[in-house]
N, C-alpha and C positions, 0 to 999 in steps of 0.2 A: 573531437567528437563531443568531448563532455563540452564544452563549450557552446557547442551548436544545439544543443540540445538543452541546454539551459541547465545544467548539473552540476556544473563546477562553481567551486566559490569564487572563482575570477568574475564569471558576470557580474556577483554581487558588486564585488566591487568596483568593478565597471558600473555599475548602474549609480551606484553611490558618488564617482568620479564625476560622471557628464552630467550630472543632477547639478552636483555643484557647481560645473564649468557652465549648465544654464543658467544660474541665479547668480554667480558671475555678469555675464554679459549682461543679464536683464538687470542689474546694476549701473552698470554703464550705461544703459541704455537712459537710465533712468537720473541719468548724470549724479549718483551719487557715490561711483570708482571715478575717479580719476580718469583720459580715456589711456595715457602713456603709462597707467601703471599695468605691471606682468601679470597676465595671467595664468600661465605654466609655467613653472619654473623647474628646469629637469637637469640632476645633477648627480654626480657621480666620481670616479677613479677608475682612470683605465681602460682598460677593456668596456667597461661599464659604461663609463664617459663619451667613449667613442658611439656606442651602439643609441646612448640618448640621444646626441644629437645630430643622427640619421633621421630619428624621429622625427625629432625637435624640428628639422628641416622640412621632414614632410607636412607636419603640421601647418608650417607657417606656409608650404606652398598651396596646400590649400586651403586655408583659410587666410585672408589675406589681413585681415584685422585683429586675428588673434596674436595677441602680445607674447609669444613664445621666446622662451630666452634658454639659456644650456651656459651651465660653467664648473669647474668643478669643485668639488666636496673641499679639498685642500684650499682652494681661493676663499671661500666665505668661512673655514674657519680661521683661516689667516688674519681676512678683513676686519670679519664681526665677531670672533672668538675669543681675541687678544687684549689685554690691556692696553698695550701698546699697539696700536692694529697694523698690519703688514702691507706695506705700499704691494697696490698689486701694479706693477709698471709694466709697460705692453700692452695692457689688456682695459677692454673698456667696461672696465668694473672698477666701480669706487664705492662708498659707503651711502652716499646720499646718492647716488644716479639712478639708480632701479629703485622702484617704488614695491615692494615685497609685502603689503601691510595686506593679508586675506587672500593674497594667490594661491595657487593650486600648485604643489612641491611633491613633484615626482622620484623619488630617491630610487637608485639604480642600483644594487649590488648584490653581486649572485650569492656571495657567502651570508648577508645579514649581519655582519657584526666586523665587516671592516672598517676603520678606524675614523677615518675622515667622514664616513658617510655617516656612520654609529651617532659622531657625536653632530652633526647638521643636523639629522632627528631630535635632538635637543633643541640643539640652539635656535633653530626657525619657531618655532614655538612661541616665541615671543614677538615671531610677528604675523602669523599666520596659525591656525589651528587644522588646513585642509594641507594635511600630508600621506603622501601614499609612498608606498615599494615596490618594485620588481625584486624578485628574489626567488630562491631556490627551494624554497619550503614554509610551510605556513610559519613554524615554531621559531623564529629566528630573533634577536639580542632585539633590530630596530620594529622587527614584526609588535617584541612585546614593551617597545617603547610606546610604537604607536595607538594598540590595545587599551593605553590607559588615558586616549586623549578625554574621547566623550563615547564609551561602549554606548552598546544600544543595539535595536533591531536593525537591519541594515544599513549598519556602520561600520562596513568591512572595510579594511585600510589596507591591505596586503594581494598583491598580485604573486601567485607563485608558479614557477615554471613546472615545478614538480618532479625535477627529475634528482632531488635530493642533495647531499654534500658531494662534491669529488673533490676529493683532496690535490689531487694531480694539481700541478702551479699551471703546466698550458692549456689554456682555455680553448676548448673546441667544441663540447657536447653543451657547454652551460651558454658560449657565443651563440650560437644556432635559437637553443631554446629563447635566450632571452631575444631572440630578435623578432622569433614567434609570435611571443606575446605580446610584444609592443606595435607588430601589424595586428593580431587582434584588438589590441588596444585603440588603434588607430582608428577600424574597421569601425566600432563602434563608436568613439568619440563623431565620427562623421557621420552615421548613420541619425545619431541623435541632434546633430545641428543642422542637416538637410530636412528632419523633418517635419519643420515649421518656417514658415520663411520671416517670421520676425528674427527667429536665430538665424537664418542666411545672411539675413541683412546684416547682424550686428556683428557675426563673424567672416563678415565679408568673403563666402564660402564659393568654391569655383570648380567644388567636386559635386557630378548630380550623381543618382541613384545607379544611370549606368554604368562610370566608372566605377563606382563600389561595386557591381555587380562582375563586373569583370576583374576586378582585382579578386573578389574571393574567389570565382571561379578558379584562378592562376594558383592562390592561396591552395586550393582543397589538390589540385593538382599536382601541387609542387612535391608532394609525399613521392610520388611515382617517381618525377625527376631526381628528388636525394637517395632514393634507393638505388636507383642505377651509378650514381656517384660514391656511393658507400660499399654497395656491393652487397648489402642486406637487405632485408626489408622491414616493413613494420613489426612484424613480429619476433624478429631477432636470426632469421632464416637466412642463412647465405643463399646468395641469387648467383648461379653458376656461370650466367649470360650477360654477365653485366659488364658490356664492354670498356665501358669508361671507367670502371672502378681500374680493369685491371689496365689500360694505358697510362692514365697516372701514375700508378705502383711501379709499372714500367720506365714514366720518366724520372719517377725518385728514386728506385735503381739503378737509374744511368747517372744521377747526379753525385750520388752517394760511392759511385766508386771515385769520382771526382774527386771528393772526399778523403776517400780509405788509400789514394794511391800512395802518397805520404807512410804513411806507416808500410804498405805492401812492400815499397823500396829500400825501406831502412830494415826491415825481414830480410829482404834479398840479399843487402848488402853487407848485412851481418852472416849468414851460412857463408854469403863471397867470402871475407875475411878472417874468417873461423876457421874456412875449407883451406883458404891458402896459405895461411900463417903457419896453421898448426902440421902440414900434410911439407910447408917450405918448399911449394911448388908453385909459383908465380906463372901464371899462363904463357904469356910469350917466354918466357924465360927455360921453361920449362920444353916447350917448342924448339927453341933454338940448342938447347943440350940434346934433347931427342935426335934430331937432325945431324947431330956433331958438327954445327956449325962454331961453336966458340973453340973449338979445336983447331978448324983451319984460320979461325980468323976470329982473335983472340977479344979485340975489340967491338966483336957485334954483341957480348955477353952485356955492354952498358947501354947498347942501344937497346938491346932486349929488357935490359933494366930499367931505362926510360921511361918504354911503353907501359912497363908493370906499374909503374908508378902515377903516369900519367891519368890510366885506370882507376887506381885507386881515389884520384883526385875528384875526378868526374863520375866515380862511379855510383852517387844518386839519381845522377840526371841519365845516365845511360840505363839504368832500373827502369825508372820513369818512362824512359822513352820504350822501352821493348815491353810493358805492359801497357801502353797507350797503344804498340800496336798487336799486340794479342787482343787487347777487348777493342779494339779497332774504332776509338776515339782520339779526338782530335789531336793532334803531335807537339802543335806551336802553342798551345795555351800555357803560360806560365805555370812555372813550376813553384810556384809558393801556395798560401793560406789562400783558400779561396774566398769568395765574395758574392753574398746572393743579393739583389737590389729587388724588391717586391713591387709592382706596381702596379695602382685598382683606385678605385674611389676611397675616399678618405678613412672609412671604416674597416672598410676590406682591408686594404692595405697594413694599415696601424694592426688591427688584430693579426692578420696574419704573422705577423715582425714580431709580435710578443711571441706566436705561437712557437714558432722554428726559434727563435734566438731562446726560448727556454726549456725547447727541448734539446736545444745543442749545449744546455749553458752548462752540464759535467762531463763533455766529455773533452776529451786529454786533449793538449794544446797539438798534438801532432796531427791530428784528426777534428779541428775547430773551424768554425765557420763565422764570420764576418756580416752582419746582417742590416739591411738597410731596407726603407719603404719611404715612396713618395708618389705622390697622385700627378699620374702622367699626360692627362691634361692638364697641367699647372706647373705644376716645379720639377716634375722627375727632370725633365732636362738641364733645369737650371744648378740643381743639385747635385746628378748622378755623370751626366755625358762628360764629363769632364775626367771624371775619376773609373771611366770604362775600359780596362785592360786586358787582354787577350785572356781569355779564361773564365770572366765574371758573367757569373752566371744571373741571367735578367727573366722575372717571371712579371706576364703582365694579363691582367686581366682585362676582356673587351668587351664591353657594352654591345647588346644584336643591334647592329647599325641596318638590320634589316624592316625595322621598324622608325619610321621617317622621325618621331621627336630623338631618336637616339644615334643618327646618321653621322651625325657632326661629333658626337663624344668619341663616337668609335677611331673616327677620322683622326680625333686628334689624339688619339692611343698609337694609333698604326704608324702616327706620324713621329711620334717621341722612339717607337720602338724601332723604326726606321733608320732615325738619325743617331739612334745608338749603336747600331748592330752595322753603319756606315763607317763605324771610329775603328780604322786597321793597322794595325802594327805585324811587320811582316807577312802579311797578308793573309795574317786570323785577326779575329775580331771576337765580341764577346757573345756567349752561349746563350741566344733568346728564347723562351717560349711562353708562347700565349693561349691560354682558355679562354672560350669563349662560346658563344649560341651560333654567329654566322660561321656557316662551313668551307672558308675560305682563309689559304693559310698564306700567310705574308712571304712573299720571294726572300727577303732576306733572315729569317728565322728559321732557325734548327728544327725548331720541334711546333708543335700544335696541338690540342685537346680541343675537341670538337664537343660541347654538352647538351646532350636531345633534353631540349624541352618538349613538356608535355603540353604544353596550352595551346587553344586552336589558334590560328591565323589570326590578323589584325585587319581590317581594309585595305591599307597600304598594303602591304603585301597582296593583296590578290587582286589588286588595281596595276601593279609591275607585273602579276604575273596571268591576267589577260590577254585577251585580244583583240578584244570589240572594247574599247574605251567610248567610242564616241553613241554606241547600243548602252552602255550600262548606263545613261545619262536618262536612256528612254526606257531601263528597267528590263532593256531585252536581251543583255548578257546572263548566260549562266554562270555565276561565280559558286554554284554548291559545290562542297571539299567532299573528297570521299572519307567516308565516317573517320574520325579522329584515333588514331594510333595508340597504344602505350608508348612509354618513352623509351622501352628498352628497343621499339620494333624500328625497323631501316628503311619502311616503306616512304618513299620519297615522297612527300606533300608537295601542293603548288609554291610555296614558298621555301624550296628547299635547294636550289641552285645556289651555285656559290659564286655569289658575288663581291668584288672589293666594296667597301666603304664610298672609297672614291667615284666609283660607277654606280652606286646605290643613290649617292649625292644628287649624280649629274641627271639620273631617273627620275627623281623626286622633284629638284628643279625642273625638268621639260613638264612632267604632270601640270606645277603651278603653273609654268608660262603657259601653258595650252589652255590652262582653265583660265588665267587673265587677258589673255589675247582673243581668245574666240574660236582659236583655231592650231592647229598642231603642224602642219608646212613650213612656217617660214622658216629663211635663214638668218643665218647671226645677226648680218648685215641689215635685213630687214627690220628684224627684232628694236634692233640697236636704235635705225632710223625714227623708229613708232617710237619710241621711250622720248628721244628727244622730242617731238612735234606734242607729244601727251605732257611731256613739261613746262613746253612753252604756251600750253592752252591753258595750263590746270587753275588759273587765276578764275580763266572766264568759264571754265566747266562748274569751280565754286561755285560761283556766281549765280548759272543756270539752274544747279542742283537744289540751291539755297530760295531759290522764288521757287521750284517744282515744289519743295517740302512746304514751302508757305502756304502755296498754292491745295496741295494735298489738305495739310490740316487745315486748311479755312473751306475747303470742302465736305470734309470730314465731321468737323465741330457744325457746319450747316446742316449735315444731310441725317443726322443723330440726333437722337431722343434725348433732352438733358431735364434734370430737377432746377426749380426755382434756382439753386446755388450754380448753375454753371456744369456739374457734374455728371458723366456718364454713369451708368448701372452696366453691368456682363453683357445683358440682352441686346441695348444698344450699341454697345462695342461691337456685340458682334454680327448684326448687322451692319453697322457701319463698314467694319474692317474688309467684309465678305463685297464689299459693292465698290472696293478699290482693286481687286483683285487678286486679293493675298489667298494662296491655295493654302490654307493651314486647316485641320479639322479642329473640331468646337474643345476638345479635351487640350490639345497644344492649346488654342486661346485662352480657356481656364486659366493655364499655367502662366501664360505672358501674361494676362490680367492682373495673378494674386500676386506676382512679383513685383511689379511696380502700384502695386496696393499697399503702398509703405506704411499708410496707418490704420491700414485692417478695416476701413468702412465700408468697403463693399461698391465703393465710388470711385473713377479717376476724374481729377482735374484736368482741365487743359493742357497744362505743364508737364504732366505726366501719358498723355496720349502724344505729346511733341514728343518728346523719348524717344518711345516707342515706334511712332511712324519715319521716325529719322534713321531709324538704325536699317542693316541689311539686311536680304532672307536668312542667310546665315548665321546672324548675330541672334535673329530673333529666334531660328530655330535651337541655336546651342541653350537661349535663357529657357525655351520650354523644355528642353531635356534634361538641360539641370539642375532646374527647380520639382519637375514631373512631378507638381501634385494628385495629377490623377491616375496615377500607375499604383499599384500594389504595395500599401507602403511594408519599411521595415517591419519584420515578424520579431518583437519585443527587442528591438535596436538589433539583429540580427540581420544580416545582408542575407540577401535567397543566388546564390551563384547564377552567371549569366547560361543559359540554353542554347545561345547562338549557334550554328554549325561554326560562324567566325566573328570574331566581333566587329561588330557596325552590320549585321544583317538588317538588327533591325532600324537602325538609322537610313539604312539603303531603301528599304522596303516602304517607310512611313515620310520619307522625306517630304516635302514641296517640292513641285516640278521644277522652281526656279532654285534650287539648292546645287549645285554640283559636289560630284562626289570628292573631289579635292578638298571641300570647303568641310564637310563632315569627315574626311580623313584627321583634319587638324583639331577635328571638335577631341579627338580621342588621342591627344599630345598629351595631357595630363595622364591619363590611365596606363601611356604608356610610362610615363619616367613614373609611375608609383608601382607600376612592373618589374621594371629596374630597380628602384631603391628599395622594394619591399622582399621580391622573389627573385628576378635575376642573381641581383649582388648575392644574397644568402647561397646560391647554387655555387657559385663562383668563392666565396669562402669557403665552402662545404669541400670543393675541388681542390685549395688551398690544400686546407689542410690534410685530404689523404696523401697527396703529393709527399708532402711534407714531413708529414709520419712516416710515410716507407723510408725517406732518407734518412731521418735518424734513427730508425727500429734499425735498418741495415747498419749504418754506423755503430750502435751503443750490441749487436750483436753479432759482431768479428769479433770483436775481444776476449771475451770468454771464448771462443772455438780457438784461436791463436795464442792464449796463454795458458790453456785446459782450465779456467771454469777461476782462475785468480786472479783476474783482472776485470773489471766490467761496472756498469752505471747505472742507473736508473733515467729513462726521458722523463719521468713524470716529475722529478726533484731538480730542483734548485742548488747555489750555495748563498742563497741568502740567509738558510738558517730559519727560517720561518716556522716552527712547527706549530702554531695555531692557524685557524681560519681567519686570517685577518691580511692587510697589506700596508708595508712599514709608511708612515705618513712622516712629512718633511716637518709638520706643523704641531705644535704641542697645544693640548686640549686643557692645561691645567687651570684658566684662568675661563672655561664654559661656565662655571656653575656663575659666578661674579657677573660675568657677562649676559645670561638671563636674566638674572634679577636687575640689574640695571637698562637693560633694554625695554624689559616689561615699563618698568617704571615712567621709561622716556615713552613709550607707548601710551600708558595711561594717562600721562600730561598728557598728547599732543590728543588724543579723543576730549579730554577736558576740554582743552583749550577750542577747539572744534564745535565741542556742544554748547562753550559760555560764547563761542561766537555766532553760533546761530538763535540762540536765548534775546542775543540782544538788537539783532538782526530783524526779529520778530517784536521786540518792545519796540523799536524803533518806527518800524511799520505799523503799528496799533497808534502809536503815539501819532505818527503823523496824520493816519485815518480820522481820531479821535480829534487833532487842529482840524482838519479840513471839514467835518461837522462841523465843528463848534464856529468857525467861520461863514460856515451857511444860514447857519440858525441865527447869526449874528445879523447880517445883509437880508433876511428876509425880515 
């Protein structure tokens, strides 16, 4: 709220950030950066690390020019902090490869004064003077490093999450926060480079006003959805309805006796042996005297001695097995140290594996857990299937494959989870479950978390879940939602059938083939046949296409009003444009206008009307909407949340006739993966770790009840030993102070060297002006 409202001192800083990231580009622009040298440089430790370059990724997806790079705080003091500098090998970072001279240096760290970051706030200094933080509170070690670069009136340097110190080592409340701010962060860096289009240009930006409009919508929403995950609300109020809070706490209950069975058996089997030793009454044994069988038959007293023995051999695993089936979980899952394997996109995951492996890391090796993460479109399988045994318990997180840019991720989640939960020994296999937004629970997984999101519908979704496709074309479907739900409420929305990934695929495919074909009937066979006869044309369709466009603009540059130079004026455009038959209204023209208005004159050339008239309806309509000069701009770089009933109404509603709704489904492929990597994912860590927490709160609170209150641990400590706000670095800092002074130094040559090469650059140029006079004056 403070934020929205322009309260907080984050905007400042944010405004102070995108200022500089414009004068930035308008540098480059101006060919006096470099264009390969970095212009954010976002770096951090750890958790930190991870959470920048989620960022860092968003950035660069949509901006396709901005130089964003991500490494961490330990590599560049390794590199550039050492006297001897530190081969960074693996990795494509070297000394002289990034060009760092005036970038924009984003430092990541919740505490403010961990070590590797602490001292990169030094060290960059010497090549750069624009450095910022994410952190936990204004008042922090690199807060008051950065303080003393160039104070002044808004020259705020610090981003802070606000939600102060927690000492706790597992990161869960300061993850969240810091991932907040860095979508706000985001929010605005975008806002401010879509609002001009010489900055679209230079930052080669491919997010318009409505994506940001729909991402904060999702943003302001998400409150709703982490409350029903938490179980609280904004105000610190437990929410008594909150189903998802309590199924998680349910399944890390279930996990956590997983856990605790180990210990439950070595209890049992201690009273066993206590009870029989001391009392000298061996069960069978005891049996067979009772009976007075070793009386008629002297020799059954060894067989009976046997069995008591045999007992005693097995008797953890016979514990084991009779409390597997009292709480009536599974029988054949091995009976050792268990093994959680975490699996999400790269942040998620990673954080989550700090979370759990640190809040399991005191407790007693009887009751320990084994912790792994890997991103299961990628490596989980390459990593983990192999090493999957009857009992390992697999947690995977899944992208709404309900939503068409994220079909395929889901797909390949379901698919890794699949082929794990296929690997059977004795005919168990390992304990999968998956969180996720689509309400559809994989056949071969144990368990499932189903997470109600609160944001409205996407198009895609309410183009599956239609009737009239070939009426929505002509505007005559009704796709209104009935008004938008809380996320605690169960009322089924049209996109709320539960579908496989796989069947969400094969829907989304038939959509596109129906919109490239012309028509929705055919069969495979048919399909198949058109594909080859369309390939064996497509030489001579070029061809045709290629004199149509010639043909067009040489009608077009005829039938148009130009200036002495050749060049159109708006007005001309757009009578021209109108008299080829392009349905587009005059404010979309605007917009295609200013964008290929590359030098701002208020004219297009020839060359830049061929562009234009070359491209699709589609193509043209996504560049008007994502440059949308003439829409409402940002309210002082602040996004205005989208009003949609769903998103792309109004893409639906304003389209051109010749636009199909397929073709604007894909305009909103970006908004949805910054859905996912900004808001989904966050839900789905969020979910992480209450899970996660109840497993170890239940582990680390047996112990004290079964040893009466003398035996017991804390989750929120380590045994690292760590008792300041810092995090132990591999890399020694001793030789930073040397290392700046000498950097500056090689700095101030190479600007020397720079300004005596452009001095002479300029003498040189004078001097030849000065021949080439004197040469004239000579010959006349």
């Amino acid at each position: 709220e403070d934020w929205e409202t322009g309260e907080s001192p984050n905007r400042l800083t944010a405004w102070n950030f995108s200022g500089r990231l414009k004068k930035r580009l308008q540098q480059k622009e101006r060919g006096e950066v470099p264009v390969q040298a970095v212009d954010i440089l976002v770096t951090g430790c750890e958790v930190s690390l991870w959470l920048g370059e989620q960022f860092a990724a968003d950035l660069s997806l949509a901006f396709k020019k901005l130089e964003v790079k991500t490494v961490s705080s330990n590599k560049i003091l390794g590199l550039l902090g050492q006297e001897f500098a530190m081969p960074q090998l693996g990795h494509q970072f070297s000394e002289d490869l990034w060009d760092l001279h005036g970038a924009i240096v984003l430092i990541v760290s919740h505490s403010g004064g961990t070590f590797s970051p602490l001292a990169v706030s030094n060290l960059l200094q010497s090549f750069t003077k624009q450095i910022f933080v994410v952190t936990s509170e204004w008042d922090t070690q690199i807060g008051k490093q950065l303080r003393h670069l160039d104070a002044g009136f808004c020259r705020s340097r610090v981003f802070s999450t606000e939600i102060g110190m927690h000492p706790a080592e597992p990161c869960s409340i300061s993850v969240a926060a810091t991932h907040q701010i860095l979508t706000q962060i985001f929010e605005h860096i975008a806002a401010t480079l879509t609002a001009e289009g010489s900055l679209r240009r230079a930052s080669g930006s491919v997010v318009g006003l409505g994506d940001l409009s729909e991402l904060e919508k999702c943003n302001q929403l998400n409150i709703e959805a982490l409350e029903e995950i938490v179980g609280t609300d904004r105000n610190g109020v437990a929410i008594s309805a909150a189903e998802t809070e309590a199924e998680l706490r349910k399944k890390g209950a279930l996990w956590a006796q997983h856990v605790l069975e180990s210990p439950r058996a070595w209890i049992l089997c201690a009273l066993y042996i206590l009870g029989t030793v001391i009392s000298q009454s061996p069960p069978v044994t005891s049996i067979v005297k009772r009976l007075g069988l070793d009386e008629k038959h002297p020799s059954v007293i060894y067989v009976a001695l046997l069995f008591d023995a045999l007992i005693y051999l097995f008797l953890p695993q016979i514990c084991i097995l009779w409390i597997r089936l009292v709480q009536r979980r599974a029988l054949l899952h091995r009976m050792a140290g268990r093994t959680v394997v975490i699996g999400d996109c790269p942040w998620v995951a990673q954080c989550t594996e700090a979370f759990l492996s640190k809040v399991m890391a005191c407790s007693y090796s009887i009751a320990s857990l084994t912790v792994f993460s890997g991103n299961p479109a990628d490596h989980l399988v390459h990593r983990m299937t192999h090493r999957v045994v009857r009992g390992t318990l697999l947690a995977c997180g899944r992208p709404d494959g309900r939503l068409a840019a994220l079909t395929t991720a889901e797909s390949a989640v379901c698919l890794s989870v699949n082929q794990a939960s296929s690997i059977q020994s004795l005919g168990a296999t390992c304990e999968s479950l998956t969180i996720g937004h689509n309400p559809y629970k994989l056949p071969l997984t144990a368990h499932a978390v189903f997470l109600k999101g609160a944001r409205p519908d996407y198009l895609c979704e309410r183009l599956l879940s239609t009737t009239c496709p070939q009426q929505m074309e002509n505007k005559e479907c009704d796709l209104e939602a009935p008004p938008m739900s809380p996320a605690r409420s169960n009322i089924p929305t049209p996109s709320s059938k539960a579908r496989s990934s796989a069947s969400l695929l094969g829907e989304f495919s038939n959509l596109l083939a129906d919109a490239n074909d012309g028509e929705g009937g055919e069969e495979l066979e048919d399909r198949l046949v058109f594909d080859m006869i369309r390939r064996l044309v497509h030489s001579e369709k070029m061809e045709q296409q290629k004199d149509e466009e010639e043909q067009k603009l040489r009608r077009f540059l005829n039938d148009v009003e130009k200036d002495e130079n050749g060049e159109i004026g708006f007005e001309a455009f757009e009578a021209g444009f109108k008299l080829l038959g392009k349905t587009f209204d005059s404010a979309d023209l605007r917009s295609i206008f200013n964008e290929f208005d590359w030098d701002g004159s208020g004219k297009l050339d020839p060359l830049e009307c061929k562009m234009i008239l070359g491209m699709e309806m589609g193509d043209l309509y996504r560049v008007a909407q994502r440059s949308g000069s003439h829409k409402q701009p940002c309210r002082l770089h602040s996004v205005e949340p989208s009003e949609e009933s769903f998103f792309g109404e109004a893409l639906l509603e304003t389209a051109p006739k010749g636009v199909r709704p397929v073709k604007l489904m894909e305009m909103q492929n970006l908004s949805m993966q910054l859905y996912e990597s900004r808001i989904a994912s966050l839900q789905r860590a969020v979910a992480f770790f209450v899970l996660f927490h109840e497993l170890g709160k239940r582990v680390a609170d047996f112990w004290p009840r079964v040893s009466f209150g003398m035996l017991g641990y804390s989750i929120g400590r380590t045994h690292s030993i760590m008792r300041i706000a810092t995090t132990a670095s591999p890399v020694s800092g001793a030789d930073i102070r040397r290392r700046m002074q000498d950097m500056a130094l090689l700095h101030n040559l190479i600007n020397f060297r720079r300004g005596l090469n452009a001095m002479v650059a300029k003498w040189r140029k004078r001097r030849e002006l000065e021949g080439t006079t004197s040469l004239g004056k000579v010959e006349s």
